[in-house]
N, C-alpha and C positions, 0 to 999 in steps of 0.2 A: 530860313531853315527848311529843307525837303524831307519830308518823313518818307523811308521808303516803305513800300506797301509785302514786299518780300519776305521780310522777316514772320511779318504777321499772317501772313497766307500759309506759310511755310509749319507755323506753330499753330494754326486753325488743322492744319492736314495731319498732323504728327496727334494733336489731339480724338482727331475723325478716325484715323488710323488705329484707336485703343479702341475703339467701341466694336471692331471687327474679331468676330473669334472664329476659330478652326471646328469648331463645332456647329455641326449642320443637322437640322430635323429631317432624319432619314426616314420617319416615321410613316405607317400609310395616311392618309387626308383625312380628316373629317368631313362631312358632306352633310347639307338636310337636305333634301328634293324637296324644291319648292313647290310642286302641284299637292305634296303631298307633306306638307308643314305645318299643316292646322286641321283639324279634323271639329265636325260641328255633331252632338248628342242632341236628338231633338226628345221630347216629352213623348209616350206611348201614346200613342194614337192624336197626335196634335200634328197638323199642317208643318211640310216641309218648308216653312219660310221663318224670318226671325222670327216671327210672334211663338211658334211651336220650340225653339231651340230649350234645353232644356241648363248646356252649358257648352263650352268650347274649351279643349287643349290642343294649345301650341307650340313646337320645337322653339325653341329660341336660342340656344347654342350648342355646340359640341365641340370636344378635343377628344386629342388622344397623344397617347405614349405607348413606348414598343423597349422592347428589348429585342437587340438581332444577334441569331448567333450565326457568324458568317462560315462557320465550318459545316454546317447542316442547311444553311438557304433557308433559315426561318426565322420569322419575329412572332415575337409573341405583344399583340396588339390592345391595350384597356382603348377604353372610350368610354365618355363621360356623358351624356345628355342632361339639359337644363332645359324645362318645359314651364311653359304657363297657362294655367287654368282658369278662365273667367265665366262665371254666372252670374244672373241679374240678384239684384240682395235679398239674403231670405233668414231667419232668425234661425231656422235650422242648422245642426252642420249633417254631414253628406259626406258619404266614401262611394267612393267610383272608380273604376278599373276599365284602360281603354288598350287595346289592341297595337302596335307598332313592328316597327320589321329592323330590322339591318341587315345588309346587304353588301359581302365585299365582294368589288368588282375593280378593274382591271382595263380601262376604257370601255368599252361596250362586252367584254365577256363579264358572264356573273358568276365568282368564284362559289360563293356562300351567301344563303338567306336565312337569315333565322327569324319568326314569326316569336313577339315576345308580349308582357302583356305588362302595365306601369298601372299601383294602384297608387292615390292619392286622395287627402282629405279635404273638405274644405270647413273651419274653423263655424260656431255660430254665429251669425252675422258678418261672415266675410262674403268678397263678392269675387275673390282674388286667391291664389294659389301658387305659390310658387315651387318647385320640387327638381332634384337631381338624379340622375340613376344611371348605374353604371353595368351595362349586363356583361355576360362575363367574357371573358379574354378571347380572342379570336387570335388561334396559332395559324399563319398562314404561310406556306411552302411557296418561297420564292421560284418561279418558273425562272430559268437561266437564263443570264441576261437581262434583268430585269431588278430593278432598287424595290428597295419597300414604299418611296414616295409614290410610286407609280401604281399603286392601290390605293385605293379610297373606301373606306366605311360610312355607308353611306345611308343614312337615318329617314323615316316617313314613316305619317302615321298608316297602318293596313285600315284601308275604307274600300266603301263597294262604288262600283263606276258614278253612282244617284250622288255620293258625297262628293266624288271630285266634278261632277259637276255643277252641282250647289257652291261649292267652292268657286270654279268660275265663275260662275254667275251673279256672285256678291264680292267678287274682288277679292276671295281670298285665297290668295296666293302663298305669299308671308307675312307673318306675321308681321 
């Protein structure tokens, strides 16, 4: 008996072939900049090394979604951020507000920077944080010739040069 192998390739393809839609994310990019994806809070006047840290937030994901109205060359862009906060364990809880940007750009030209600020709590006796935020919509005027993928909003925390080089220097890059 020869089984032939034709039929079955033929019905693996036809199946592979459903999972393919006409629908494509025209949307601009999510981005975090990794030099700029973790930012370190160190204690008032304590040593810039771990012993002094006081807590750390991290980017740890992004999306976004658009609406494009193709008669005007604009989308109008959400973007989601999911960050994580970690401190060593302390019976207290703590609200804290840290400084970050978004930034749509365009390969190396910078359309728009917005300098924004994420406050979050940390529960009593937690050592861990986790939190979402969504700051608001970025309407951005398609230059001609050019898609909305081809923009990117692109997420980092705003630190002073001492943080991203701390950052180097303890390997942290991302999260």
């Amino acid at each position: 008996m020869t089984f032939s192998r034709f039929p079955v390739l033929a019905a693996g393809l036809l199946l592979l072939a459903g999972c393919n839609t006409a629908k494509v994310n025209n949307c601009p990019v999510s981005v975090i900049l990794a030099d700029a994806a973790q930012t370190t809070i160190f204690r008032q006047g304590a040593p810039q090394d771990p012993s002094g840290e006081a807590y750390r937030v991290a980017l740890i994901g992004a999306g976004t979604s658009c609406d494009i109205n193709r008669k005007t060359g604009e989308t109008n862009s959400s973007l989601t951020l999911n960050f994580r906060a970690t401190r060593a364990p302390s019976a207290d809880s703590a609200h804290y507000t840290v400084p970050y940007f978004v930034a749509v750009t365009r390969g190396d030209l910078l359309v728009e920077k917005r300098i924004l600020n994420v406050s979050f709590d940390f529960a009593p006796g937690a050592s861990a944080a986790t939190f979402s935020k969504s700051p608001d919509d970025f309407d951005i005027l398609l230059e001609t010739g050019h898609q909305p993928y081809e923009y990117q909003l692109l997420a980092g925390f705003q630190m002073t040069p001492a943080l991203v080089e701390y950052n180097k220097k303890t390997g942290r890059y991302a999260p």
